[in-house]
BATIRO-288166 format. One record per residue (C-alpha): residue in one letter; x, y, z. Coordinates in steps of 0.1 Angstrom, whole numbers, plus 2048, in hexadecimal, padded with zeros to 3 digits. Layout:
<rs>
+-----+-----+-----+-----+
| res |   u |   v |   w |
+-----+-----+-----+-----+
|   a |   X |   Y |   Z |
...
+-----+-----+-----+-----+
</rs>
This chain:
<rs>
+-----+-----+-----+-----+
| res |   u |   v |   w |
+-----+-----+-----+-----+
|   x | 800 | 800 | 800 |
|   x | 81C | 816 | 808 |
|   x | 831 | 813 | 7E2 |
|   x | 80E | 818 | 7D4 |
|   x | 80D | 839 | 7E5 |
|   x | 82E | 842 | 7E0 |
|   x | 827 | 839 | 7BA |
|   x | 80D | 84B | 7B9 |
|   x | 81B | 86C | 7CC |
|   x | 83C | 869 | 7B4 |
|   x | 822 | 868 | 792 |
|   x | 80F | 887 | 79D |
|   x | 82C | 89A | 7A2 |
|   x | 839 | 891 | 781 |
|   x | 81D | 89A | 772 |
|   x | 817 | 8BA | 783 |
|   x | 83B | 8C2 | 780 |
|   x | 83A | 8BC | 75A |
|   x | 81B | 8CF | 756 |
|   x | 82C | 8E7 | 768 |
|   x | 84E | 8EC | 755 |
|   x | 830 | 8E8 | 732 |
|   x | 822 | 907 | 73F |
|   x | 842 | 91C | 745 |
|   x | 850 | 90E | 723 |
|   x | 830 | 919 | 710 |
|   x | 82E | 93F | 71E |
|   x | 852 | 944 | 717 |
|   x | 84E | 938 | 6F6 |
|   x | 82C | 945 | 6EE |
|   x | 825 | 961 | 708 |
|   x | 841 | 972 | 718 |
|   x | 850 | 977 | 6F2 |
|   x | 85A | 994 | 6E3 |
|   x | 840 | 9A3 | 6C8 |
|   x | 83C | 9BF | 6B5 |
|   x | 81F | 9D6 | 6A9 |
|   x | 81C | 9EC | 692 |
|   x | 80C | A11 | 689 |
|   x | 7F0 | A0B | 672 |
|   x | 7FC | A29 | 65C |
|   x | 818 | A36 | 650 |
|   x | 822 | A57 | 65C |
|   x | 82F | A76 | 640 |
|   x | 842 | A91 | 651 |
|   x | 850 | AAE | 644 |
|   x | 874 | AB9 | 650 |
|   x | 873 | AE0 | 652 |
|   x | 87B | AF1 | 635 |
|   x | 885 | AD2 | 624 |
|   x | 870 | AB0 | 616 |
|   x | 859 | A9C | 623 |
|   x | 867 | A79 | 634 |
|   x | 850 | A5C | 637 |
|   x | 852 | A48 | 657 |
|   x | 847 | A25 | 664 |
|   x | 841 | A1D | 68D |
|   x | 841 | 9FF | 6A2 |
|   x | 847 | 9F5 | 6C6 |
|   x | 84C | 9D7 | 6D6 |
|   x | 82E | 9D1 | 6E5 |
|   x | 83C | 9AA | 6F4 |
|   x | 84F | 9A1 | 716 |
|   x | 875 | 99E | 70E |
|   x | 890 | 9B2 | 6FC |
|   x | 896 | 9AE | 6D0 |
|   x | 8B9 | 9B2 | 6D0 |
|   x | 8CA | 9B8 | 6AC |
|   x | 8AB | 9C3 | 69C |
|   x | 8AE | 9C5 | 679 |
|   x | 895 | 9DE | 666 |
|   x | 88F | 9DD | 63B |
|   x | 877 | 9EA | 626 |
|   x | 865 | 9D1 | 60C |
|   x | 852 | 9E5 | 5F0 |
|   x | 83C | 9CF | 5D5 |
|   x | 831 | 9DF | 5B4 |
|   x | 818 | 9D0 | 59E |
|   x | 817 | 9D0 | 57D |
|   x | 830 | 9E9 | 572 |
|   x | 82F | 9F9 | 552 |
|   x | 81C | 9DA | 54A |
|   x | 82A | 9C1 | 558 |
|   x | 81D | 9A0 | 56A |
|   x | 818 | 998 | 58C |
|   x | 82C | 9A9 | 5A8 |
|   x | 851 | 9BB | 5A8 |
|   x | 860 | 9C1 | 5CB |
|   x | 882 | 9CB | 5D9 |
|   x | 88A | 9D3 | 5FD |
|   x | 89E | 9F3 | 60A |
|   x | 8AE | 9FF | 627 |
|   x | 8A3 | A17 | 641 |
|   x | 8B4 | A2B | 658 |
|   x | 8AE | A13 | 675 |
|   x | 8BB | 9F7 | 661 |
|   x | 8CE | 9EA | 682 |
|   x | 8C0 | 9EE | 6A3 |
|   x | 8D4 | 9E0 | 6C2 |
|   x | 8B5 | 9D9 | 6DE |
|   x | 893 | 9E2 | 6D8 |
|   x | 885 | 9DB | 6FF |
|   x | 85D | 9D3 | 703 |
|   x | 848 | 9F5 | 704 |
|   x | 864 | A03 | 6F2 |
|   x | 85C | A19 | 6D1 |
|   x | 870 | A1A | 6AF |
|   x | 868 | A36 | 693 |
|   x | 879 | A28 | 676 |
|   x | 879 | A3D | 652 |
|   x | 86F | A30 | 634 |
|   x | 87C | A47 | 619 |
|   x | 887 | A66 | 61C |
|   x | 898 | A79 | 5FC |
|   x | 8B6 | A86 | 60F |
|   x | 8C2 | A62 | 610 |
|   x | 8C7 | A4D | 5F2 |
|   x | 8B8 | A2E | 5F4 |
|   x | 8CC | A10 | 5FB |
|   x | 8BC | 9EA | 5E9 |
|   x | 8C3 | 9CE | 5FC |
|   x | 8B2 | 9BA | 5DC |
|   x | 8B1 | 9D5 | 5C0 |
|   x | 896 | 9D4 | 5A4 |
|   x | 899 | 9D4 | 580 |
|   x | 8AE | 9F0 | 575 |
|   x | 88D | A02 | 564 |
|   x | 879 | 9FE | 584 |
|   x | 893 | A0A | 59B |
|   x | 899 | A24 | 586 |
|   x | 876 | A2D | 58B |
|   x | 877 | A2D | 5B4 |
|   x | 89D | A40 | 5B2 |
|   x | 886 | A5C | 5A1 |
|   x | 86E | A61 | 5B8 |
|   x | 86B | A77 | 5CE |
|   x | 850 | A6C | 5E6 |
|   x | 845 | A4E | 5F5 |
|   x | 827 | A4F | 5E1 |
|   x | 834 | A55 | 5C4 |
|   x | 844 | A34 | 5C8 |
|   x | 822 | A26 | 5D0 |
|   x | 816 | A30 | 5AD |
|   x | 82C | A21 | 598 |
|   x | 818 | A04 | 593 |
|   x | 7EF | 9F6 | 590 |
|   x | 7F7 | 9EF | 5B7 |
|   x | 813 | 9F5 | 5CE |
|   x | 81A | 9E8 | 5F4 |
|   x | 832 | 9F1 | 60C |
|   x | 83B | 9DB | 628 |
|   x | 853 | 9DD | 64C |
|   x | 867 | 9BF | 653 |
|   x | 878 | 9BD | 676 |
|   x | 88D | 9A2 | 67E |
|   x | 89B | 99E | 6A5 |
|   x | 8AA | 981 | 6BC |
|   x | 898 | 97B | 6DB |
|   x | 8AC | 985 | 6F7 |
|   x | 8A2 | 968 | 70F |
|   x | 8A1 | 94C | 6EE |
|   x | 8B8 | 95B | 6D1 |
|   x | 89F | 94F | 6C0 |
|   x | 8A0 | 966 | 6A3 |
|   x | 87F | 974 | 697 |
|   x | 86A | 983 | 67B |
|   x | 851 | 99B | 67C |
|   x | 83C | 9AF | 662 |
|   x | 822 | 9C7 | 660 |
|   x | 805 | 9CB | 647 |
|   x | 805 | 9D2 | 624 |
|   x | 808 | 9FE | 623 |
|   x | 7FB | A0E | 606 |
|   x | 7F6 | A30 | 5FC |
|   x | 7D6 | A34 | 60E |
|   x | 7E6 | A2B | 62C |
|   x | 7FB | A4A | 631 |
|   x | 7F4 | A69 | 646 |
|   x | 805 | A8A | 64A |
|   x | 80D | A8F | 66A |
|   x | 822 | A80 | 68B |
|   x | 822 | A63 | 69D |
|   x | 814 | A5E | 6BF |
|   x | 819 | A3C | 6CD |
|   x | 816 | A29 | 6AE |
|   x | 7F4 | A42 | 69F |
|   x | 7F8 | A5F | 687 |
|   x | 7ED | A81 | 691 |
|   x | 7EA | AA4 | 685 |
|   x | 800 | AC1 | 69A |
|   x | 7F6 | AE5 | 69C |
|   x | 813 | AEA | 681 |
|   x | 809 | ACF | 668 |
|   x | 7E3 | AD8 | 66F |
|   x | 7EF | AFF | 664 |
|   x | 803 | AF2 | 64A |
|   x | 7E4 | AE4 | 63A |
|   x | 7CF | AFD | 640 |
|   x | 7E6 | B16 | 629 |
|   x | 7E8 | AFD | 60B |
|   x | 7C4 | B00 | 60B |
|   x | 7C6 | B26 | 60C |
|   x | 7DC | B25 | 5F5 |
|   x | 7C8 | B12 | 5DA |
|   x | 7AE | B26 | 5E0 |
|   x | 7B8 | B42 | 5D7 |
|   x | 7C2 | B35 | 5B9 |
|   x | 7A3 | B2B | 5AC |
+-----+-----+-----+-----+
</rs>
């Protein structure tokens, strides 16, 4: 009677101990992970007496430091100048290396911005990227075809893992870019942006 106990005892404290180290192992990999979000829109900004940048945010909204966070810029054009199907190529941004990104923590990473020249990683054809090297807007770059995309990719290691990990965010087109600043991760209009507008529409008033 007493090895049946003591069988017993020693089972149900395997058991709970293995449901026990399940649990831990199943929030660290699926819980307590880093992740990141990002801003729904993409944020157009214009530097004082100069051009207008466009911008991309993201935070990491998980539970443990992305450490040698890698940011690039995938842009898809489709159908150019007749073409079939889908052309992309991927650029660099001016975050392109990030040492730690901790949880909570905020990145504003731009996009294009013509006092840079724009580095491929995985150019297009020459007549395409000939195309983009003339622009001088971002959404000039998303006209060039029937359809254009542009899309974040952030790559990171886990600090607790190493895994390393991929993350993207949606599919930005024209329609999803606003003039203005970021807060958190939304775009809003400032009192200077707000003016600015307001005297563009004067302006073409008074034209007419």
């Amino acid at each position: 009677m007493l090895s049946w106990t003591f069988f017993v005892a020693n089972l149900l404290s395997f058991v709970l101990g293995f449901m026990a180290s399940f649990l831990v192992w199943w929030l660290l990999q699926h819980r307590w992970i880093p992740k990141i979000k990002f801003a729904e829109e993409l944020n157009k900004y214009q530097i004082p007496s100069g051009p207008f940048i466009y911008r991309c945010a993201f935070i990491n909204s998980g539970k443990r430091d992305i450490i040698d966070v890698e940011v690039i810029v995938r842009i898809g054009v489709n159908e150019f100048m007749g073409a079939t199907g889908w052309a992309y190529h991927t650029i660099k941004t001016n975050a392109s290396r990030i040492p730690v990104l901790s949880p909570e923590k905020r990145r504003v990473v731009r996009l294009f911005d013509m006092r840079e020249k724009l580095e491929f990683i995985d150019a297009p054809s020459k007549s395409l990227r000939d195309k983009v090297l003339a622009c001088k807007t971002l959404t000039e770059v998303l006209s060039l075809g029937k359809d254009a995309t542009v899309q974040i990719h952030v790559f990171g290691y886990d600090s607790f893992s190493g895994t390393r990990r991929h993350f993207e965010s949606k599919l930005y087109r024209k329609v999803d870019i606003r003039l203005g600043r970021y807060k958190d991760l939304d775009v809003v209009e400032n009192d200077k942006i707000q003016s600015y507008a307001s005297s563009l529409v004067q302006d073409r008033l008074s034209h007419e």
